[in-house]
N, CA and C atoms as an extended XYZ file, in Angstrom:
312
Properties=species:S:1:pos:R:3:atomname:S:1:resname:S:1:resid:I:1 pbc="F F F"
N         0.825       -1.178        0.000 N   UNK     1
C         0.000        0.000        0.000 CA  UNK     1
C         0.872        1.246        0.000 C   UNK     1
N         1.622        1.182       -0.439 N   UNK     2
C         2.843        2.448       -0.615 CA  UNK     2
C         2.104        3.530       -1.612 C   UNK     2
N         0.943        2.946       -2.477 N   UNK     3
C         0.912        4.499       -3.409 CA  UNK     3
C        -0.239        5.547       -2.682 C   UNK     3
N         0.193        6.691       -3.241 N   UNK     4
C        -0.663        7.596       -2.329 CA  UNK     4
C        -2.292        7.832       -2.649 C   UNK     4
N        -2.741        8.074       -1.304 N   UNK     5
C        -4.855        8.342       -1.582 CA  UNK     5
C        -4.623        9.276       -2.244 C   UNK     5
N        -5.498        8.994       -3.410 N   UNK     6
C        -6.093       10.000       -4.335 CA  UNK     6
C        -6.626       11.425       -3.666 C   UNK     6
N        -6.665       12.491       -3.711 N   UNK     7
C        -7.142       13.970       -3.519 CA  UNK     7
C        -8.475       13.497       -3.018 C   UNK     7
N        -8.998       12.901       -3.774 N   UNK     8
C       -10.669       12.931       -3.748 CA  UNK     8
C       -11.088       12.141       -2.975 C   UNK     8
N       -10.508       11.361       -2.482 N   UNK     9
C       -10.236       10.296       -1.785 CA  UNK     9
C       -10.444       10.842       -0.139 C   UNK     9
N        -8.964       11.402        0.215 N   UNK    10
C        -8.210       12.255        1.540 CA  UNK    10
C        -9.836       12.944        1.926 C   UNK    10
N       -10.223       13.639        0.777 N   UNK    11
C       -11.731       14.608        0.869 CA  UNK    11
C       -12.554       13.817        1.582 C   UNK    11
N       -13.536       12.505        0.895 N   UNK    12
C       -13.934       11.914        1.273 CA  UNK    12
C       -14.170       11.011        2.887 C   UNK    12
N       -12.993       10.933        3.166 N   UNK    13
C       -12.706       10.708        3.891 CA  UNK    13
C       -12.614       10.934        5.314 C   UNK    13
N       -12.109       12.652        4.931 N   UNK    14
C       -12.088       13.463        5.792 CA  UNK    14
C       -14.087       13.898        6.321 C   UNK    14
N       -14.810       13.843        5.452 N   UNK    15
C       -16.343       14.166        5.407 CA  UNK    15
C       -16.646       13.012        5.958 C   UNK    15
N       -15.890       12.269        6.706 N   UNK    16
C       -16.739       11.054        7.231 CA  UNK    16
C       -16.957       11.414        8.566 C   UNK    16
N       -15.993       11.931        9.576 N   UNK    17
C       -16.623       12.260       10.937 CA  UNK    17
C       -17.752       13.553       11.039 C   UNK    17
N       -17.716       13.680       10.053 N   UNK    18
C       -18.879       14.714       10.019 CA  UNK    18
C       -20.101       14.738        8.981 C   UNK    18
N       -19.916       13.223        8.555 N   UNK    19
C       -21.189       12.799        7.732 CA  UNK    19
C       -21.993       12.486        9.027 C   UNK    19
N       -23.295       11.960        9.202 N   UNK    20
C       -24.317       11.680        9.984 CA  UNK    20
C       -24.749        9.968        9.792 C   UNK    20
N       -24.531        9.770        8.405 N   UNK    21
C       -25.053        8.195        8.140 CA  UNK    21
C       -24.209        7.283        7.841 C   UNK    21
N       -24.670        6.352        7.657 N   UNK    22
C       -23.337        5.122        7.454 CA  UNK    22
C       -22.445        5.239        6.404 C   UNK    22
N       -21.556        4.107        6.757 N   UNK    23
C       -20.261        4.041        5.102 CA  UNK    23
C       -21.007        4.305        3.923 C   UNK    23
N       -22.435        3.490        4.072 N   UNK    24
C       -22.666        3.012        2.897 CA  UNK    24
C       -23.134        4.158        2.295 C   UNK    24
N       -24.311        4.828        2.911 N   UNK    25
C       -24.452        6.141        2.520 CA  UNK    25
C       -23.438        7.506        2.192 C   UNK    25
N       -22.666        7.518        2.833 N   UNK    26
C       -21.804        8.237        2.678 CA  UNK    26
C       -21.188        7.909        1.247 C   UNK    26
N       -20.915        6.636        0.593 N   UNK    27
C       -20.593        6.763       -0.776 CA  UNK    27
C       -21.420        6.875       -1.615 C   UNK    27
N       -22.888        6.247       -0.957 N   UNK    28
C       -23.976        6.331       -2.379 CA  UNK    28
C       -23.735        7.849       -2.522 C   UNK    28
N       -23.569        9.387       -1.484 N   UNK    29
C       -24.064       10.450       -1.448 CA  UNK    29
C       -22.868       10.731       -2.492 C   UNK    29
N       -22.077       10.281       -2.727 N   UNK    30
C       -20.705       10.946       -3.245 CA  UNK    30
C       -20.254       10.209       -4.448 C   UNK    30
N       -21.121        8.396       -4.775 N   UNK    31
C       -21.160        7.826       -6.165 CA  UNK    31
C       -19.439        7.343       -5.968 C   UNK    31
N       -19.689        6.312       -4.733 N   UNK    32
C       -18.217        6.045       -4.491 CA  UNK    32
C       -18.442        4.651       -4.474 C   UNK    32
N       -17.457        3.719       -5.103 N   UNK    33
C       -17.973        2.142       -4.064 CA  UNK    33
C       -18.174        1.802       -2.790 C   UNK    33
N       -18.610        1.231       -1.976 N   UNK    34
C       -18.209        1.033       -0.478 CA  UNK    34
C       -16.324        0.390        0.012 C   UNK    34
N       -16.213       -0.765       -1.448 N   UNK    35
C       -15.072       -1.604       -1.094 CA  UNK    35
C       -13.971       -0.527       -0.957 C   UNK    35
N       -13.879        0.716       -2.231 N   UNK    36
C       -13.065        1.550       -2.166 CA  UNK    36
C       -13.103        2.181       -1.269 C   UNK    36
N       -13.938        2.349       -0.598 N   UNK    37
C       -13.798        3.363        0.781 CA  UNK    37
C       -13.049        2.871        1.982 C   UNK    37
N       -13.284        1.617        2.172 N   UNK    38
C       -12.872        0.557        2.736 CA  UNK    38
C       -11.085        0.803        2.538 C   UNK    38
N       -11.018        0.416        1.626 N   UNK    39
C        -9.736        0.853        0.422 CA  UNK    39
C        -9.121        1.654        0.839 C   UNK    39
N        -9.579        3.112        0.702 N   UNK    40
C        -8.882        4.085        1.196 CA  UNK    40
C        -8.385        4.125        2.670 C   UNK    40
N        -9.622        3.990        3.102 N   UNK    41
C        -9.581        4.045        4.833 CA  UNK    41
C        -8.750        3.096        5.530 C   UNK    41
N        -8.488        2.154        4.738 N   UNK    42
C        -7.243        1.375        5.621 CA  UNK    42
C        -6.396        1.640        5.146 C   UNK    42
N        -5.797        2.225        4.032 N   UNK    43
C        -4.336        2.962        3.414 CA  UNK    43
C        -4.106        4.357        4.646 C   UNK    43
N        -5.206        5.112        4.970 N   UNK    44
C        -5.069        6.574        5.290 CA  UNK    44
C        -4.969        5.715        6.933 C   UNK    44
N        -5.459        4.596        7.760 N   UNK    45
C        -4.618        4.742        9.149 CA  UNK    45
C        -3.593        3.803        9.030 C   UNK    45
N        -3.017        3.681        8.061 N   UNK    46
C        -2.129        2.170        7.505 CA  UNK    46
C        -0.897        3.602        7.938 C   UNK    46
N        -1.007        4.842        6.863 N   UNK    47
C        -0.190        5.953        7.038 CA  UNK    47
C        -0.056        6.725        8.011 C   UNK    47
N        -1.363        6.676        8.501 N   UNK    48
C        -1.098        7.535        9.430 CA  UNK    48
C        -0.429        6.839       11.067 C   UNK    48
N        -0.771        5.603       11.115 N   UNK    49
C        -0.015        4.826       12.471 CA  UNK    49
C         1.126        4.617       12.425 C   UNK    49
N         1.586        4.390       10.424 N   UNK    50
C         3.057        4.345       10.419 CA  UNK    50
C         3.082        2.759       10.498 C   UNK    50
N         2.250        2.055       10.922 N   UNK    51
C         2.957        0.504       10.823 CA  UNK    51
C         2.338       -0.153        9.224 C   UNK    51
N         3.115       -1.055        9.292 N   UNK    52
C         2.816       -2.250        7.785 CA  UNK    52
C         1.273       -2.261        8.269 C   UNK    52
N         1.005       -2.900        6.839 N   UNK    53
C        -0.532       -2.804        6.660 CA  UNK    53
C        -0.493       -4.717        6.877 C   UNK    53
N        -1.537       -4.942        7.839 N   UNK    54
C        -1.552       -6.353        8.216 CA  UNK    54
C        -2.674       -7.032        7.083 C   UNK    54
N        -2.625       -8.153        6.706 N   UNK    55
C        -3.307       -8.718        5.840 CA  UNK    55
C        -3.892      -10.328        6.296 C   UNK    55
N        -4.935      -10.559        6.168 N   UNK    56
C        -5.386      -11.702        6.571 CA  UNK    56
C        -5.898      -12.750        5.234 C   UNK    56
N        -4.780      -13.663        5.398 N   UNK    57
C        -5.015      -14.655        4.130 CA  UNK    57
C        -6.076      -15.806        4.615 C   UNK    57
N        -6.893      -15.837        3.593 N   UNK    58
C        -7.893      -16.403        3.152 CA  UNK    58
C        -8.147      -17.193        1.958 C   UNK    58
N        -8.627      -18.658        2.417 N   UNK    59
C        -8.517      -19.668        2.087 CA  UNK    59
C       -10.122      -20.324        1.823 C   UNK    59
N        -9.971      -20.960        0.638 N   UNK    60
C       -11.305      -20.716       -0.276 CA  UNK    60
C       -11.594      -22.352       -0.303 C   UNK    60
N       -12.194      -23.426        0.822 N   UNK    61
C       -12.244      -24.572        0.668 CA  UNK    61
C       -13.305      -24.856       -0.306 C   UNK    61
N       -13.562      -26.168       -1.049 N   UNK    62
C       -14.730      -26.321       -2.098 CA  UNK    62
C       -14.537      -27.937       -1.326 C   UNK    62
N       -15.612      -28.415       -1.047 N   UNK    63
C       -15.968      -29.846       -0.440 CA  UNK    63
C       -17.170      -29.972       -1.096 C   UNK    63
N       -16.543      -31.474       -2.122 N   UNK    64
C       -17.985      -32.241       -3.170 CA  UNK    64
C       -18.252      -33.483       -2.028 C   UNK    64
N       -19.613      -33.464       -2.301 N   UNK    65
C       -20.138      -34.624       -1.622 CA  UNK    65
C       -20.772      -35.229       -2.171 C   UNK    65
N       -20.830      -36.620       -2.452 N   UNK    66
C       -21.459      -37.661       -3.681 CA  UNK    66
C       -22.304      -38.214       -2.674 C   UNK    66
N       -23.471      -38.512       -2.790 N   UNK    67
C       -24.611      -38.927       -2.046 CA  UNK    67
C       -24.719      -40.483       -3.322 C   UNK    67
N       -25.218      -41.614       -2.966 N   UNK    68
C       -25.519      -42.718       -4.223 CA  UNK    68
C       -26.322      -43.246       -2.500 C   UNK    68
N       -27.800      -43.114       -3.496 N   UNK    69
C       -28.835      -43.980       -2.704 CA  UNK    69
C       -29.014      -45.192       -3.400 C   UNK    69
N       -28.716      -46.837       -3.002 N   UNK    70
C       -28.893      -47.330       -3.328 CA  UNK    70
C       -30.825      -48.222       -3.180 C   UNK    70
N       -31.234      -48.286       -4.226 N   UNK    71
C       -32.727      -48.490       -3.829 CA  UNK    71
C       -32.816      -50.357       -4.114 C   UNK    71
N       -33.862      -50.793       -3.121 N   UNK    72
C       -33.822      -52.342       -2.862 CA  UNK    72
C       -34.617      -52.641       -4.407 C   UNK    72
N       -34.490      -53.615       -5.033 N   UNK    73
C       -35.194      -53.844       -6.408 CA  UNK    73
C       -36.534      -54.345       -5.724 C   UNK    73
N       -37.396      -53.497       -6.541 N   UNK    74
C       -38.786      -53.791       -6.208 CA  UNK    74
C       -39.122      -54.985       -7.491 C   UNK    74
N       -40.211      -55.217       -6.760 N   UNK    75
C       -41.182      -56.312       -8.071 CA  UNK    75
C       -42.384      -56.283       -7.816 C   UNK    75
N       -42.966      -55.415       -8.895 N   UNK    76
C       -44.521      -55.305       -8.913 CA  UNK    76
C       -44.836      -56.183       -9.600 C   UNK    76
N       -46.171      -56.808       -9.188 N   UNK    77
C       -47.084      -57.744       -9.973 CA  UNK    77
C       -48.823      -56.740      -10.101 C   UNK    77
N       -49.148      -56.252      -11.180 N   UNK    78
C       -50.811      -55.857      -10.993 CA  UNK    78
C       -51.329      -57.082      -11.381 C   UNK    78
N       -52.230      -57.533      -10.317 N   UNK    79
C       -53.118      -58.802      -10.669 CA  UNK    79
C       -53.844      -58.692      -11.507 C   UNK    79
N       -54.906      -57.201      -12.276 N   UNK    80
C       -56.008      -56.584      -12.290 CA  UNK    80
C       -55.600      -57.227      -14.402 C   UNK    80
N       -54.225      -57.048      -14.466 N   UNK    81
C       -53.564      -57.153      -15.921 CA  UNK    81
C       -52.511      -58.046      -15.657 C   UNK    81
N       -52.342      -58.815      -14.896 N   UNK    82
C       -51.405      -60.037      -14.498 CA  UNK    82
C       -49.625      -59.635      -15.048 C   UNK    82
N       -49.749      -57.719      -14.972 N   UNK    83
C       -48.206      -57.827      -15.357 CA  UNK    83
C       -47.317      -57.561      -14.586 C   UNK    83
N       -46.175      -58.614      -14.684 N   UNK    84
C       -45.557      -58.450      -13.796 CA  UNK    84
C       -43.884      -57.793      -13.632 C   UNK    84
N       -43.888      -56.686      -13.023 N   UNK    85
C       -42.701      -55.805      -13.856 CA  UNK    85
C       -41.295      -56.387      -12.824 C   UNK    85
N       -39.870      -56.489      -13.317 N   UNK    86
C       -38.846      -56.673      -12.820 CA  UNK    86
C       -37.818      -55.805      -12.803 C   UNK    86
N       -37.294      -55.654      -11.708 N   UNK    87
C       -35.867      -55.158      -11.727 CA  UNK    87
C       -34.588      -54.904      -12.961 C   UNK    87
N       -34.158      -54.500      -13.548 N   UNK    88
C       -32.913      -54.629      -14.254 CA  UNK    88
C       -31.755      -55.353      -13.628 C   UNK    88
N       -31.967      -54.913      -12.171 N   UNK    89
C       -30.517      -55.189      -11.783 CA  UNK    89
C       -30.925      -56.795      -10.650 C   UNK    89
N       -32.036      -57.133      -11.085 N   UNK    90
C       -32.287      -58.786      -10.433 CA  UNK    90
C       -31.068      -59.493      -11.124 C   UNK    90
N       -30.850      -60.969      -10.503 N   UNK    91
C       -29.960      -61.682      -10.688 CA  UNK    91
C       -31.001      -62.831      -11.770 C   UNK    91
N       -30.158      -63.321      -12.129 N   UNK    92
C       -30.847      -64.341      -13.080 CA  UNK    92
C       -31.436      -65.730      -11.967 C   UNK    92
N       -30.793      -66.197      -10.827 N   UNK    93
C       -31.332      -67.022       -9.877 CA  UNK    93
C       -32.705      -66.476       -9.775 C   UNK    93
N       -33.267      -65.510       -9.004 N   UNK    94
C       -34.244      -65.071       -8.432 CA  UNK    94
C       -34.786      -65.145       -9.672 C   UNK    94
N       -34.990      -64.166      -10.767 N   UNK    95
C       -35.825      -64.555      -11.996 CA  UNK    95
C       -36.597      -66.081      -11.678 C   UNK    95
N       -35.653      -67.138      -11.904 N   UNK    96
C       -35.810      -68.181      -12.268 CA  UNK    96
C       -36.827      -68.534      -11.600 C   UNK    96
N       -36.743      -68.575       -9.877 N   UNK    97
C       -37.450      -69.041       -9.339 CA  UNK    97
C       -38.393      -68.307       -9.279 C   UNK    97
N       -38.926      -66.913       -9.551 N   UNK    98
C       -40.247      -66.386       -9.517 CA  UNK    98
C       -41.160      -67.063      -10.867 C   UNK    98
N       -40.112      -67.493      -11.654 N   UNK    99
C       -40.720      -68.060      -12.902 CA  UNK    99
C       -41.540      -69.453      -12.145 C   UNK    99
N       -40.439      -70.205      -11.535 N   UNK   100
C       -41.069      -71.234      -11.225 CA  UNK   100
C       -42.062      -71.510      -10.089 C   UNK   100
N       -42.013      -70.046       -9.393 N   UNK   101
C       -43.098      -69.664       -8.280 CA  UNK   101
C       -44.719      -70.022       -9.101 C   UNK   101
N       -44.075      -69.028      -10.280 N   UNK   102
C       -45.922      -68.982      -10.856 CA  UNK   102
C       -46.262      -69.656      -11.583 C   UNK   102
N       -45.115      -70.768      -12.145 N   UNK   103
C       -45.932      -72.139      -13.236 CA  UNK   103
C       -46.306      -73.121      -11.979 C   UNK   103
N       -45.711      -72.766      -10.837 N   UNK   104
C       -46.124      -74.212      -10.109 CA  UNK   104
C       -47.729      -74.451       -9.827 C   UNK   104
């Protein structure tokens, strides 16, 4: 933060203990950003205390989470139309014997 507040800036700035309303207002009134004010205002007591300007690093985690619901294979039978629907993922055993459930 070595380069110097802008003129318009120092101004601004200075109109803050004697603005009445918040940061935020205080830039809408003057068509300033808030971040820049922010901006300034820690350069102007960064200078004026004389110490390094402290910085807090920040660290941006992203955590994926894979959810897999596994669902039990159903087997509908409608009696009403005798159809009887199956699984994809049945085994060929079980098939068999529902086959031989209903010829018996």
């Amino acid at each position: 933060m070595n380069s110097p507040i802008p003129k318009r800036w120092l101004e601004i700035l200075a109109l803050r203990s004697s603005f009445t309303g918040t940061n935020e207002a205080l830039c809408k009134h003057h068509q300033v950003s808030i971040s820049s004010f922010y901006k300034y205002k820690s350069m102007q007591q960064v200078k004026s205390s004389g110490a390094s300007p402290q910085f807090v690093r920040v660290e941006q985690q992203t955590q994926r989470t894979h959810v897999s619901i596994t669902e039990q294979p159903t087997i509908n039978f409608n009696p009403r139309t005798g159809q009887l629907t199956l699984p994809t993922t049945l085994n060929c055993d079980a098939i068999v014997s529902i086959i031989k459930g209903l010829s018996a």
